[in-house]
Backbone and ligand atoms as CSV (ligand in chain L), in Angstrom:
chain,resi,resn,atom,element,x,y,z
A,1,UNK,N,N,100.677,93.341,118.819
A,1,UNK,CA,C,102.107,93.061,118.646
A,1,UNK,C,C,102.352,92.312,117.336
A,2,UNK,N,N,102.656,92.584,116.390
A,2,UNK,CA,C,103.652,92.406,115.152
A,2,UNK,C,C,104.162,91.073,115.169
A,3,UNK,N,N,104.698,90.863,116.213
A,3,UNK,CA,C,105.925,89.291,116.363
A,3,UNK,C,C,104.933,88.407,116.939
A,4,UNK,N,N,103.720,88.375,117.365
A,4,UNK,CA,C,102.875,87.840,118.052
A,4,UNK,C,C,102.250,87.044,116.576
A,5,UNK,N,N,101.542,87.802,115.595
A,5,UNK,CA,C,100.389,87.609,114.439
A,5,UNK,C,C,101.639,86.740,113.885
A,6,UNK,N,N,103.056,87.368,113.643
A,6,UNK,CA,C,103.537,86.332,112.867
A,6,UNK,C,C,104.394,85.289,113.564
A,7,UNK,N,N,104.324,84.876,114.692
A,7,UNK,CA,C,104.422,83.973,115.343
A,7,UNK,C,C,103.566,82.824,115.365
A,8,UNK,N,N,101.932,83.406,115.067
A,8,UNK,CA,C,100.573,82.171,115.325
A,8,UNK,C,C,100.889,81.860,113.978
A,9,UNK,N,N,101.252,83.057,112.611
A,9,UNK,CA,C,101.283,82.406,111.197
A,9,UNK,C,C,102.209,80.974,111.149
A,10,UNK,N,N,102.942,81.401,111.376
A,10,UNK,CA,C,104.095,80.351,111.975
A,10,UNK,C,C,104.077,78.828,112.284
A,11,UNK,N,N,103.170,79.159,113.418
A,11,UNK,CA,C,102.501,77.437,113.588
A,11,UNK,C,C,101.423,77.284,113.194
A,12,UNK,N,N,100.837,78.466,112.542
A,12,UNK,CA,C,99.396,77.828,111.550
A,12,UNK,C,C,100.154,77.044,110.586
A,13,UNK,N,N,100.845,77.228,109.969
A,13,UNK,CA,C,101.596,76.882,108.725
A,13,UNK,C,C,102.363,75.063,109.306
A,14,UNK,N,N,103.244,75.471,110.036
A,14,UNK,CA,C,103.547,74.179,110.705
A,14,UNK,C,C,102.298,72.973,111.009
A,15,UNK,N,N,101.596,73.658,111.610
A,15,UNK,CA,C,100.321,72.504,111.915
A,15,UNK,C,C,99.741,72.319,110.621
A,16,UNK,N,N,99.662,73.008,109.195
A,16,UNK,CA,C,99.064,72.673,108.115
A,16,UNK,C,C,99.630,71.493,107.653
A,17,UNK,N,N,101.066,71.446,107.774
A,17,UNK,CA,C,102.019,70.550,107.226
A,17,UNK,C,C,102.551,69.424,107.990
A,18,UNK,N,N,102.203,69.551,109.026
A,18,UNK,CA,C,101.942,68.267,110.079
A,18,UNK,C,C,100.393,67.463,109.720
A,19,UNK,N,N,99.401,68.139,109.854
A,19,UNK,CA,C,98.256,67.836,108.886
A,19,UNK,C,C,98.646,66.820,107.799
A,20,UNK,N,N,99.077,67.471,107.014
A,20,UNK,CA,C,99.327,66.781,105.114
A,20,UNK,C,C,99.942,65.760,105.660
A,21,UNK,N,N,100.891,65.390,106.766
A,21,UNK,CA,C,101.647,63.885,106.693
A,21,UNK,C,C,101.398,63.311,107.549
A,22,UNK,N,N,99.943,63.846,108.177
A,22,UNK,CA,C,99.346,63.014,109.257
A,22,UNK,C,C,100.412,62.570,110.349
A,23,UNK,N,N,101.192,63.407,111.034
A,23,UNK,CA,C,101.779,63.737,112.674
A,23,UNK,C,C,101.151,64.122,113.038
A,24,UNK,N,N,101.816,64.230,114.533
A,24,UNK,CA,C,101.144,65.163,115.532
A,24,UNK,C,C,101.884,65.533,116.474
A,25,UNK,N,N,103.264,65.595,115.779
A,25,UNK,CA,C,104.165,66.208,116.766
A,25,UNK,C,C,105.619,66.661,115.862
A,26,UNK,N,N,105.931,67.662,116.212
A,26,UNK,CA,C,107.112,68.436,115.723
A,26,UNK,C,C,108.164,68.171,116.549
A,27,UNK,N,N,109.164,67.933,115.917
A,27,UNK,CA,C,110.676,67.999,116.911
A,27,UNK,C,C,111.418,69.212,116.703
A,28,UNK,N,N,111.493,69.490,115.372
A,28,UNK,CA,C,112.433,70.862,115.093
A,28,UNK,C,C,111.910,71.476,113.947
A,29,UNK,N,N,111.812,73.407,114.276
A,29,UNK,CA,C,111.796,74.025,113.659
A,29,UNK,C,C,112.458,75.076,112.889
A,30,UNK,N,N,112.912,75.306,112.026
A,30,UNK,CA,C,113.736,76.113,111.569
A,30,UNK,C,C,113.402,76.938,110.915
A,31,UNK,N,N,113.596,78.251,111.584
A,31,UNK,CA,C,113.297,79.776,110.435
A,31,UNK,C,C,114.094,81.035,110.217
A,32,UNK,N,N,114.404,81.276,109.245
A,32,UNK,CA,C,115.505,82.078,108.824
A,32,UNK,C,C,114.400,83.776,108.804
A,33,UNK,N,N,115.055,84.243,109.394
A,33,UNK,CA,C,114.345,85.706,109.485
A,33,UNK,C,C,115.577,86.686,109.222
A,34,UNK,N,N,115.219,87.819,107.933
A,34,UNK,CA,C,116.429,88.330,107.661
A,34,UNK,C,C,116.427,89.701,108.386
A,35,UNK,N,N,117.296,90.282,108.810
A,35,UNK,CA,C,117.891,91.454,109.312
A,35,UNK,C,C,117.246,92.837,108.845
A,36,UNK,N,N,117.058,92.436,106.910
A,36,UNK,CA,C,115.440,93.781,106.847
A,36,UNK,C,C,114.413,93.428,106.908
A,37,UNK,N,N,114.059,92.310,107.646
A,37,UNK,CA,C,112.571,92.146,107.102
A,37,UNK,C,C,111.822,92.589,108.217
A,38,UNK,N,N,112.732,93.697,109.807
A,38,UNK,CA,C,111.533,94.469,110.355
A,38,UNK,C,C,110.859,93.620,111.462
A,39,UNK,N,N,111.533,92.299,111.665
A,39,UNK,CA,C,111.076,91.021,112.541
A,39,UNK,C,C,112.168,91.463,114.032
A,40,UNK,N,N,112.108,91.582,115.428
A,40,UNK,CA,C,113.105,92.057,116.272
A,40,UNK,C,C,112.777,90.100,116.473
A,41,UNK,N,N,114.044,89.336,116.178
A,41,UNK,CA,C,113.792,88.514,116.529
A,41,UNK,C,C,113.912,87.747,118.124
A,42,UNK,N,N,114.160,88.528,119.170
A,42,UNK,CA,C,114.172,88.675,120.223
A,42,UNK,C,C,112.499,88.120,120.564
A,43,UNK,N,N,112.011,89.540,120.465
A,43,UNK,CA,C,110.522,89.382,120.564
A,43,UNK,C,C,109.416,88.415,119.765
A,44,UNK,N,N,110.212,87.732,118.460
A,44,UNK,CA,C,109.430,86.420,118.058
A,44,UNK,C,C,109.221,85.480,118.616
A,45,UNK,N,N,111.217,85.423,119.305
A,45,UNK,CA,C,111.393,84.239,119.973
A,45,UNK,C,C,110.483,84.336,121.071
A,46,UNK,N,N,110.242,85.490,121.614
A,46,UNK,CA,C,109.178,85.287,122.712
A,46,UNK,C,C,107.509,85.213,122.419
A,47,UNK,N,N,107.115,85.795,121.471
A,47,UNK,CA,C,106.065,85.412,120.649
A,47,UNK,C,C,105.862,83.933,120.428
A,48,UNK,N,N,107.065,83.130,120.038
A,48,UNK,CA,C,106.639,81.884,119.943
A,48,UNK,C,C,106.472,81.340,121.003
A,49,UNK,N,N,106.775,81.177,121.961
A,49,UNK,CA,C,106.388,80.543,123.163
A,49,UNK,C,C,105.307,80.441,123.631
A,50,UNK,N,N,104.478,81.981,123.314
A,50,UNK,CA,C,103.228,81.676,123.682
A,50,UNK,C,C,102.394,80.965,122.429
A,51,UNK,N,N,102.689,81.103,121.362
A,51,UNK,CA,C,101.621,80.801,119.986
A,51,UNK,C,C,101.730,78.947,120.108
A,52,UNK,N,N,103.126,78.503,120.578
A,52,UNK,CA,C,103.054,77.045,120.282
A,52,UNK,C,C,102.540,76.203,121.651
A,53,UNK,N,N,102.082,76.582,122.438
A,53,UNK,CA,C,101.190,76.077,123.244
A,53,UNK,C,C,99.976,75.489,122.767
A,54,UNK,N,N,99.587,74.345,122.938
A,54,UNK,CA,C,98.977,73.104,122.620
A,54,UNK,C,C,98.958,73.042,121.330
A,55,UNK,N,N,100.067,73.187,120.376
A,55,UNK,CA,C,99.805,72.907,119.119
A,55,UNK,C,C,101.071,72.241,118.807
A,56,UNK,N,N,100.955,71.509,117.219
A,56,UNK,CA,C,102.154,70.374,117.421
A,56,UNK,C,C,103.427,70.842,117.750
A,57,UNK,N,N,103.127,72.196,117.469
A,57,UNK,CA,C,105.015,72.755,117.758
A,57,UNK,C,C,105.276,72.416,119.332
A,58,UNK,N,N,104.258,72.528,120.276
A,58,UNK,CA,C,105.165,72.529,121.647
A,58,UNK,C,C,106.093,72.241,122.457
A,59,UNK,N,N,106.530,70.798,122.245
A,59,UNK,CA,C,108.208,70.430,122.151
A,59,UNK,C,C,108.952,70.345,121.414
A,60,UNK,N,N,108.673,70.712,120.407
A,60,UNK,CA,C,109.897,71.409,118.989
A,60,UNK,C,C,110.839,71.863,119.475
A,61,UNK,N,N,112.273,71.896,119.126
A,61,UNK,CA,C,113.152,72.985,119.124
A,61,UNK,C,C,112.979,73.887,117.937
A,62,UNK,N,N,113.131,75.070,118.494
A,62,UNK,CA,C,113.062,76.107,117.205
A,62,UNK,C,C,114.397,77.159,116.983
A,63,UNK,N,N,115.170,76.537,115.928
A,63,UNK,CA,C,115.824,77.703,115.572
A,63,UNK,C,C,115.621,78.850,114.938
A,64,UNK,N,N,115.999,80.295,115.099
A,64,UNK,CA,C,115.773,80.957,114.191
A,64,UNK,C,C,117.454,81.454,113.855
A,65,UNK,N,N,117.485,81.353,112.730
A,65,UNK,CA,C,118.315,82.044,111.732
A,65,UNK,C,C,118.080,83.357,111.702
A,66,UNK,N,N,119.772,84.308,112.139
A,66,UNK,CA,C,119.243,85.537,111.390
A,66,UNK,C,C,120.192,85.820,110.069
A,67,UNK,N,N,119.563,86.644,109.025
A,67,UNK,CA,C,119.947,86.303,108.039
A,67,UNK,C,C,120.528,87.650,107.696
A,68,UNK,N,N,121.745,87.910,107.422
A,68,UNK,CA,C,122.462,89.333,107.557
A,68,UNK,C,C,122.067,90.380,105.914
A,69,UNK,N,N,121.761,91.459,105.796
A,69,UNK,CA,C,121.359,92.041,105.030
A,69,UNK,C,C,122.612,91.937,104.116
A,70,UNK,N,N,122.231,92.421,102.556
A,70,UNK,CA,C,123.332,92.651,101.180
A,70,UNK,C,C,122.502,93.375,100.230
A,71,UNK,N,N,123.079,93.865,100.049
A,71,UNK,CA,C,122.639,95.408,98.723
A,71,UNK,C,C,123.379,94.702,97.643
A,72,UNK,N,N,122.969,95.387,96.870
A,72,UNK,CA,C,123.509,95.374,95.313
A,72,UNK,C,C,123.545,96.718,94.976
A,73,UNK,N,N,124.532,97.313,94.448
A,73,UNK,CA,C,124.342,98.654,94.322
A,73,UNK,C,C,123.772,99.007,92.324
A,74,UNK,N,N,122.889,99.631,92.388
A,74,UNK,CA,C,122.401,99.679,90.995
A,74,UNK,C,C,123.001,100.399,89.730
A,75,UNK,N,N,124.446,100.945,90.532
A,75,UNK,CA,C,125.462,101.645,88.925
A,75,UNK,C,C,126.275,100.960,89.142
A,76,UNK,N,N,127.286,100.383,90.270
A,76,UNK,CA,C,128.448,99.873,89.934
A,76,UNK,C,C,128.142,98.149,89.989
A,77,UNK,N,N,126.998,97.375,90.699
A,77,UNK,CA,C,126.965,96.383,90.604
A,77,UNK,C,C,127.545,95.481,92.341
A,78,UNK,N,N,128.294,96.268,92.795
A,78,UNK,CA,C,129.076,96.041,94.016
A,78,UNK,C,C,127.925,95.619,94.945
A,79,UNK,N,N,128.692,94.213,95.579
A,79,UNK,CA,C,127.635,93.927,96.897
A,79,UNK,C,C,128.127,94.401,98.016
A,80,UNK,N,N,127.254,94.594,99.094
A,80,UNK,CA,C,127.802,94.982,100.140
A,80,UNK,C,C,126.681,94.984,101.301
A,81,UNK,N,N,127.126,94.807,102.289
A,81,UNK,CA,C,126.158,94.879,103.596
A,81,UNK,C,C,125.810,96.394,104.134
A,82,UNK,N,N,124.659,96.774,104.033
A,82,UNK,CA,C,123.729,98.116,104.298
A,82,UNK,C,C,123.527,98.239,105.943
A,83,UNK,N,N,123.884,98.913,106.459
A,83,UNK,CA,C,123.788,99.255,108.193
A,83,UNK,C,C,122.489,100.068,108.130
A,84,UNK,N,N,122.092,100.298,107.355
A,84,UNK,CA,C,120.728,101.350,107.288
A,84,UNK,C,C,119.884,101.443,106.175
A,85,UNK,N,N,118.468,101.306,106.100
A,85,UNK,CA,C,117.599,101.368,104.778
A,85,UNK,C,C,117.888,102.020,103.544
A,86,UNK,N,N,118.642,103.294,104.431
A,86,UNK,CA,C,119.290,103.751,102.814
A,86,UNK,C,C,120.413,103.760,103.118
A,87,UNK,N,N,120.832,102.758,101.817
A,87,UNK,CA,C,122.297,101.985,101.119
A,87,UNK,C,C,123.206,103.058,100.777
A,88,UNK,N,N,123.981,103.747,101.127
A,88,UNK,CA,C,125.121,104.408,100.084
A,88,UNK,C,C,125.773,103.411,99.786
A,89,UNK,N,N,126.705,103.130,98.325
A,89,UNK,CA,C,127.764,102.443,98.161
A,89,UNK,C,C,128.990,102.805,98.412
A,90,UNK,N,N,129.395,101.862,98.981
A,90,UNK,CA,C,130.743,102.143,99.708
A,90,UNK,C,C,131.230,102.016,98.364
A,91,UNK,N,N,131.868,101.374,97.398
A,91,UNK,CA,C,132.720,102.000,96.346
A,91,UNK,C,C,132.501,102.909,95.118
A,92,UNK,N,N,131.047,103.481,94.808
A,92,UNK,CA,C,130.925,104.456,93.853
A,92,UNK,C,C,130.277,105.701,94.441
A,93,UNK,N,N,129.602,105.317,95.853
A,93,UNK,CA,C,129.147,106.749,96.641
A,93,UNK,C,C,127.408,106.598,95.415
A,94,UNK,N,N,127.093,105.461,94.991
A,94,UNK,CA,C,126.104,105.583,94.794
A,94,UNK,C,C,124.610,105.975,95.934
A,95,UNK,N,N,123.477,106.136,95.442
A,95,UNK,CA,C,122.414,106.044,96.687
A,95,UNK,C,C,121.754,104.958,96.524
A,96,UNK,N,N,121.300,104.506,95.800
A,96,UNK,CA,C,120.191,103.034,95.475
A,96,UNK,C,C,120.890,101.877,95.379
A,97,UNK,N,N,120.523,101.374,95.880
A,97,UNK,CA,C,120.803,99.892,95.437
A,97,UNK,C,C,119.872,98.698,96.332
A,98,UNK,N,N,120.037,97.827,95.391
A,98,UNK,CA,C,118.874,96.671,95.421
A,98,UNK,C,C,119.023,96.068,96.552
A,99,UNK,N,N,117.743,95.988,97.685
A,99,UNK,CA,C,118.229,94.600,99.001
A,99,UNK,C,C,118.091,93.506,98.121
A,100,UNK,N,N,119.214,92.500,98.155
A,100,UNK,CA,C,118.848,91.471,97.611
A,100,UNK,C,C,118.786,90.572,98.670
A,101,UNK,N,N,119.244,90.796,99.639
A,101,UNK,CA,C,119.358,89.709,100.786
A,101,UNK,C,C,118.550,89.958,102.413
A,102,UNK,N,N,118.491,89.647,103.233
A,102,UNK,CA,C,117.619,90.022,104.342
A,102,UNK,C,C,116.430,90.709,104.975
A,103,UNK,N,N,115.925,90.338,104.034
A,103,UNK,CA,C,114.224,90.559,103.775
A,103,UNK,C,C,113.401,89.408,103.808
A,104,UNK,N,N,114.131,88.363,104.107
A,104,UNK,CA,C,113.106,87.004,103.912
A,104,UNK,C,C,112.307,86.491,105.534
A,105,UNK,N,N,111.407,86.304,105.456
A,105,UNK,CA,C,110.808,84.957,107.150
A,105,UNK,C,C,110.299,84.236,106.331
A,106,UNK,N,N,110.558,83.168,106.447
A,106,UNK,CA,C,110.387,82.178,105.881
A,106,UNK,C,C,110.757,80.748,107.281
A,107,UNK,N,N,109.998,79.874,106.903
A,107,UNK,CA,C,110.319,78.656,107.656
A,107,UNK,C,C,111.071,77.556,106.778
A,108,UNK,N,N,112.110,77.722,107.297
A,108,UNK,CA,C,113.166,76.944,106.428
A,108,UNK,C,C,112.850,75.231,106.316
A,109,UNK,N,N,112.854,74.611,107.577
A,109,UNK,CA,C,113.056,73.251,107.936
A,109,UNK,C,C,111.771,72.932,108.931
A,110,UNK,N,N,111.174,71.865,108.909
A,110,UNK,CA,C,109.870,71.337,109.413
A,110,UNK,C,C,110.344,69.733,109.827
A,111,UNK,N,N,110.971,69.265,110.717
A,111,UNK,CA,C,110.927,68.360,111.016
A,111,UNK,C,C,110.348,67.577,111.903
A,112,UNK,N,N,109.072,66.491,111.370
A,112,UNK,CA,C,108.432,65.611,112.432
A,112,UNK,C,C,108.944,64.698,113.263
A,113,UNK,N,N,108.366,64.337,114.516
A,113,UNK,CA,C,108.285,63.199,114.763
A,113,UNK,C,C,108.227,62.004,114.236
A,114,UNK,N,N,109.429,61.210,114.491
A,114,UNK,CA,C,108.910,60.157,113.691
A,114,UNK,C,C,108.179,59.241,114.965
L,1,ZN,ZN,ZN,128.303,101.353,93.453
């Protein structure tokens, strides 16, 4: 499972950085997962549940952010939100254009215990 591997990345990363400031306990997590990046964040959220078992995340709250997709279209410049991998532009009827937006997982916010 997909949402599982990047679920343990998740709190590998968290526990690295609990590490560096010498905690040992997380209160809140925050991760922005964008809309293309292919993450069903349904199934993370359930992925995480099992990955943060005995590790500092376990009474964390964890938000996840979802982060809504935006094209750039590559002749007219126009942004716009893409319902599907391939972008037509709604104002030049172009085909390409750039994701610039909702492609990211990233862990936004790491907050310890104090
Ligand atoms: Zn266009």
């Amino acid at each position: 499972m997909h949402e599982l591997s990047i679920a343990m990345n998740i709190v590998e990363i968290v526990e690295e950085n609990a590490a560096t400031h010498e905690v040992n306990s997380v209160s809140d997590v925050e991760i922005d997962v964008g809309r293309m990046s292919g993450v069903v964040i349904d199934a993370l959220r359930f992925a995480l549940e099992e990955a943060v078992k005995s590790s500092v995340m376990e009474s964390a709250t964890i938000c996840i952010n979802e982060i809504p997709a935006k094209s750039k279209c590559l002749a007219c410049s126009h942004e716009f939100e893409p319902n599907d991998i391939i972008a037509v532009c709604p104002e030049c009827g172009h085909l390409y254009a750039d994701i610039i937006n909702g492609k990211e997982l990233k862990i936004k916010k790491i907050k310890f215990l104090e």
